[in-house]
Backbone bond lengths (Angstrom), bond angles and torsions (degrees), N, CA, C in turn:
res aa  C-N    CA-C-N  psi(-1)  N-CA   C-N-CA  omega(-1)  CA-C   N-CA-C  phi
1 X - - - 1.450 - - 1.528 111.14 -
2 X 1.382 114.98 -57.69 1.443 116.18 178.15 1.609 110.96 -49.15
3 X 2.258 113.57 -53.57 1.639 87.46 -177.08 1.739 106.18 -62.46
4 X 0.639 147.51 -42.51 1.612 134.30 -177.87 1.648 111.85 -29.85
5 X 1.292 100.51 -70.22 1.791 110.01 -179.99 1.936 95.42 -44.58
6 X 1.159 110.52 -44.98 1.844 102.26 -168.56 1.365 94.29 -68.07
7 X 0.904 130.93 -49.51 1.885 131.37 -160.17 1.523 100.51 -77.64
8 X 1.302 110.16 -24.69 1.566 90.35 167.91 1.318 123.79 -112.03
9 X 1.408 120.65 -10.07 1.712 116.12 134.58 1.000 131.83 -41.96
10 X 1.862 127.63 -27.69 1.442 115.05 -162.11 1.482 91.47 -117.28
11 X 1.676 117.81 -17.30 1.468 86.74 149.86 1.488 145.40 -63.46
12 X 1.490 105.49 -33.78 1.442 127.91 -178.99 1.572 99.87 -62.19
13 X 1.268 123.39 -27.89 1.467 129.28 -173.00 1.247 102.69 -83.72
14 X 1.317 146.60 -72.61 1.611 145.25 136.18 1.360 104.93 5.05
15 X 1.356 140.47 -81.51 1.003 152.00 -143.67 1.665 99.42 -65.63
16 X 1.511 108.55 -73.72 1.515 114.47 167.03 1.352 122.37 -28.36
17 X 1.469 116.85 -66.37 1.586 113.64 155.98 1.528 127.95 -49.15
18 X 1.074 137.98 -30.03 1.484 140.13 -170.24 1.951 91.63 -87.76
19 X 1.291 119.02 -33.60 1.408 106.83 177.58 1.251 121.39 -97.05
20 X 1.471 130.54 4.38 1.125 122.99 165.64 0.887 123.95 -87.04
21 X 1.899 133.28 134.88 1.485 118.64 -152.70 1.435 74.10 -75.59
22 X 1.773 87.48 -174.47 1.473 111.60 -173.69 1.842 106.20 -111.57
23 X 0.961 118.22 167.65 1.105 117.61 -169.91 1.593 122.17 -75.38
24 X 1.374 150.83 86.98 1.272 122.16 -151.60 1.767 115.09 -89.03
25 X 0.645 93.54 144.87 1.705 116.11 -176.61 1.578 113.44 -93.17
26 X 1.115 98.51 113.50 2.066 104.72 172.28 1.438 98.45 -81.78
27 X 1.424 99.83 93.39 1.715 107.34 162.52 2.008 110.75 -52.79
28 X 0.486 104.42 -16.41 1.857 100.55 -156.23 1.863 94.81 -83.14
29 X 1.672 104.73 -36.92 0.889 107.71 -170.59 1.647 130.05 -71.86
30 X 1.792 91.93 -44.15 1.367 109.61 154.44 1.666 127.26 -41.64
31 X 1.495 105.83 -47.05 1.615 122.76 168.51 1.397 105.21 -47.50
32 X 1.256 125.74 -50.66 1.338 138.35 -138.06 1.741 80.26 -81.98
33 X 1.425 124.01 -75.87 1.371 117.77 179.94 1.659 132.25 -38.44
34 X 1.362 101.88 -24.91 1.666 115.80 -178.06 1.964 94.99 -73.85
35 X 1.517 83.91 -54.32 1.646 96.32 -162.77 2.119 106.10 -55.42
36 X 1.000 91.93 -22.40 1.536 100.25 -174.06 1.500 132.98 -86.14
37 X 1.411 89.21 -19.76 1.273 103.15 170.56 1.699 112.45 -110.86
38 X 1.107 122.14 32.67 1.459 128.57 -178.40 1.614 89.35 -109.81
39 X 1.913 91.53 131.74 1.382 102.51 -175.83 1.944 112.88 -78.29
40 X 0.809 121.16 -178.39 1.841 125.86 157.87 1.194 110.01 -57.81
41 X 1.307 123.24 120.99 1.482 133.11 164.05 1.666 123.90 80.18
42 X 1.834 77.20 29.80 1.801 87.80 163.38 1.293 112.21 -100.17
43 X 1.217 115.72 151.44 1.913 114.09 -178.47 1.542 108.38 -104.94
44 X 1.420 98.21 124.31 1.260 108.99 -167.96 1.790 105.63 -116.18
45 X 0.962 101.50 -179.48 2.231 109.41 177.85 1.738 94.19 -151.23
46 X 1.478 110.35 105.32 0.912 136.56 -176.00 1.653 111.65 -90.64
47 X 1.512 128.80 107.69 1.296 135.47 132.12 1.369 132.52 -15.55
48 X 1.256 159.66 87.17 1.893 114.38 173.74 1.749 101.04 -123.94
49 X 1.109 117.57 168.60 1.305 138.06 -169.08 1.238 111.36 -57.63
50 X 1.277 112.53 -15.31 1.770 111.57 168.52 1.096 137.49 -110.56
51 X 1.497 95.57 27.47 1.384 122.14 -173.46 1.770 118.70 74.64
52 X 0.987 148.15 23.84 1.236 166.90 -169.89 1.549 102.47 -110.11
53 X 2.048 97.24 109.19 1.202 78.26 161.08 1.712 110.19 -132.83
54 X 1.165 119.46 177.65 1.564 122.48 -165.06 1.421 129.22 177.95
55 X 1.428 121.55 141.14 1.522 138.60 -162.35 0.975 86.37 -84.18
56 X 1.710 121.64 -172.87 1.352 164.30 -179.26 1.621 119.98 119.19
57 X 1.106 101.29 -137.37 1.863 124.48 -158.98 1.190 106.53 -146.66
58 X 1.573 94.55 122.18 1.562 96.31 168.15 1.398 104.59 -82.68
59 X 1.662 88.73 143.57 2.517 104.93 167.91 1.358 99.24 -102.77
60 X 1.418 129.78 -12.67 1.251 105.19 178.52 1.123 103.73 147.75
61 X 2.039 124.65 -158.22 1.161 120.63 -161.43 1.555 114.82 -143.37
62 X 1.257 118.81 123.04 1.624 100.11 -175.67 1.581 108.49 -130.40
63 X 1.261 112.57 106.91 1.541 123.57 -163.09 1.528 123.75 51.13
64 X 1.283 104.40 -115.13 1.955 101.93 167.05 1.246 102.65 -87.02
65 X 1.282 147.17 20.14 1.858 124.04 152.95 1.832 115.54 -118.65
66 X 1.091 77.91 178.08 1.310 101.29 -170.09 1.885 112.00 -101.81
67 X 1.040 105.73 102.80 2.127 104.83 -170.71 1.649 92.74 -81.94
68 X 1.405 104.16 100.22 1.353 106.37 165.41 1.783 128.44 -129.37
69 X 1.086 106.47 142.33 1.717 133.45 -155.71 2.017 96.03 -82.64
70 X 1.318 136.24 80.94 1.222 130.94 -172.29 1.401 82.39 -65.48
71 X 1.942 90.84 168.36 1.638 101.00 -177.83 1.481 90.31 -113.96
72 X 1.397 124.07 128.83 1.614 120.65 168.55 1.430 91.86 -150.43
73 X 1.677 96.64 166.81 1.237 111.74 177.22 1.897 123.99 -58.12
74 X 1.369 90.43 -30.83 1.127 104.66 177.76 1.786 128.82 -101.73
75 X 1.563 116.10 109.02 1.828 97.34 -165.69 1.720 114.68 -29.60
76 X 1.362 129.77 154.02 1.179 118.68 143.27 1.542 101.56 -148.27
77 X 1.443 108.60 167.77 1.874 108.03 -170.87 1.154 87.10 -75.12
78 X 1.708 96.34 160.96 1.599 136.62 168.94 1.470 114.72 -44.64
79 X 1.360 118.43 109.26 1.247 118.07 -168.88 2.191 105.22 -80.83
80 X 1.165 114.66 160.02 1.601 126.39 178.30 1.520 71.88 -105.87
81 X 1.690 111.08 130.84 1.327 117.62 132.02 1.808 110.75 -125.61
82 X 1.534 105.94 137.45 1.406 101.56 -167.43 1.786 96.67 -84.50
83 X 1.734 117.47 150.76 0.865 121.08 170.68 1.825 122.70 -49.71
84 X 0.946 103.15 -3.01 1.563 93.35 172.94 1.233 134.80 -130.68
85 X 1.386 106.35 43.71 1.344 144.29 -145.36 1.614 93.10 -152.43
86 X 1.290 131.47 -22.90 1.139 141.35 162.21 1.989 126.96 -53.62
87 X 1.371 123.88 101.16 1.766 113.69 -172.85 1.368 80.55 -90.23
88 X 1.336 142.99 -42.91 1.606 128.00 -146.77 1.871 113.14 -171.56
89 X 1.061 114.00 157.56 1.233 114.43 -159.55 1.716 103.58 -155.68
90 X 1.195 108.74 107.64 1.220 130.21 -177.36 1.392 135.01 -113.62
91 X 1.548 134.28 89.16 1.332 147.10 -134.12 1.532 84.34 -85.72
92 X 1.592 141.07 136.83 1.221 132.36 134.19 1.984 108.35 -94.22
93 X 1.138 84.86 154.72 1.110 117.44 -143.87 1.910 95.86 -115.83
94 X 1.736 121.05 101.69 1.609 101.00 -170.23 0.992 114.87 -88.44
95 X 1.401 129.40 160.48 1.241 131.85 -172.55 1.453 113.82 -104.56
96 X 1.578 124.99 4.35 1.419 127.79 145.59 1.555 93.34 111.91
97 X 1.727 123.81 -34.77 1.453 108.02 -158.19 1.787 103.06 -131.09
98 X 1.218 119.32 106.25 1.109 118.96 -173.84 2.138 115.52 -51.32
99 X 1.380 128.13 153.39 1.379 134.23 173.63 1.573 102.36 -25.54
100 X 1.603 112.79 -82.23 1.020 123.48 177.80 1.647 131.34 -41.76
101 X 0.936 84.40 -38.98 1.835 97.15 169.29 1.831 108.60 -52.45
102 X 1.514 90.26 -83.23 1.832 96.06 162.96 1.481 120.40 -29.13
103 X 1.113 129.34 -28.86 1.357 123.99 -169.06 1.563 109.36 -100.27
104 X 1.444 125.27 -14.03 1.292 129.36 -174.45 1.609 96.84 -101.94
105 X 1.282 118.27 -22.46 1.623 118.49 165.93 0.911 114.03 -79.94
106 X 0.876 135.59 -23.17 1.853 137.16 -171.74 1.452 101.40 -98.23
107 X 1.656 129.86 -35.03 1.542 96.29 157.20 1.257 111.60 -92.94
108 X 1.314 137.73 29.26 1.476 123.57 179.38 1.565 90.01 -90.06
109 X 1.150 110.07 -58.34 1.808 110.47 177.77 1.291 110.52 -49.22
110 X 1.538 131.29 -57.47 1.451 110.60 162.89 1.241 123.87 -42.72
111 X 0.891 128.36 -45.06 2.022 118.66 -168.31 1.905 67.41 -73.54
112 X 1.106 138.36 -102.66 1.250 127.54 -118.03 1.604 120.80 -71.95
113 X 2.050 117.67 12.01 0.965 107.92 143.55 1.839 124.05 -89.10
114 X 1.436 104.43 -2.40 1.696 114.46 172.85 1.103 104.41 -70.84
115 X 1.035 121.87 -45.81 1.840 128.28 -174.07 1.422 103.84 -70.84
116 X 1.342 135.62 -44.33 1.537 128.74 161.83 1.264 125.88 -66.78
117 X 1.161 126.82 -9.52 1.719 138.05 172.32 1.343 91.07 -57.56
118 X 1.805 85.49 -72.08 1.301 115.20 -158.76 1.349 118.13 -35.04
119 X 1.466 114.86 -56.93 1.628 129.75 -176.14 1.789 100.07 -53.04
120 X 1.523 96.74 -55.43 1.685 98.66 -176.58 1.537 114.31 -42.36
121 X 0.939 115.01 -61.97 1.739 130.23 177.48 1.898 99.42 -46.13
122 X 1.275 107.43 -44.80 1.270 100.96 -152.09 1.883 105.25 -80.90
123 X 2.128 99.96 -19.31 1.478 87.64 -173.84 2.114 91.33 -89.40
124 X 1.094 114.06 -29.27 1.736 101.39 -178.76 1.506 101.10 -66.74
125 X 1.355 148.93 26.72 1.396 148.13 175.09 1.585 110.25 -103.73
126 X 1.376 95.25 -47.69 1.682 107.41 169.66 1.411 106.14 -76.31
């Protein structure tokens, strides 16, 4: 008797949830607040509604858009994208030390734990 009462509580519970609409959310708008409060010369990866997507730097803000600097190989001017024209907005975040960098430190410390071996070995030899 009791599983019955559970199986038809947790259908009725299912059911209630599966028919209540859901709440809808104005994505563009949400964007619009992220996008607005991003200072000058943060690097962002931009979404937009027409399928376009793309890195750069924000320069700043001029009413409802967004003055942003794409990153390409090639210069091009500061594009206006208006906040609602925005699907998604993605802050990168730098990590301070470029590829190349890392790789000229990492053998500088190698040679200069070879060179301390080395010395060690070389003063217990004498």
């Amino acid at each position: 008797m009791t599983r019955t009462v559970n199986r038809c509580l947790s259908a009725a519970v299912v059911a209630a949830t599966l028919a209540a609409p859901a709440a809808a959310q104005e994505a563009s708008r949400d964007w619009a607040t992220l996008a607005s409060s991003l200072r000058p010369g943060t690097r962002v990866e931009l979404d937009l509604a027409d399928g376009t997507h793309v890195e750069g730097t924000v320069l700043g803000h001029d009413g409802e858009q967004l003055v942003f600097n794409p990153r390409t190989r090639v210069p091009v001017a500061p594009w206006r994208v208006a906040y609602s024209e925005l699907r998604s907005v993605d802050i990168k975040h730098h990590d301070g030390l470029r590829p190349g960098t890392k790789v000229l430190l990492g053998i500088g410390i190698g040679a200069g734990i070879f060179l301390i071996i080395g010395g060690i070995l070389a003063a217990m030899s004498s």
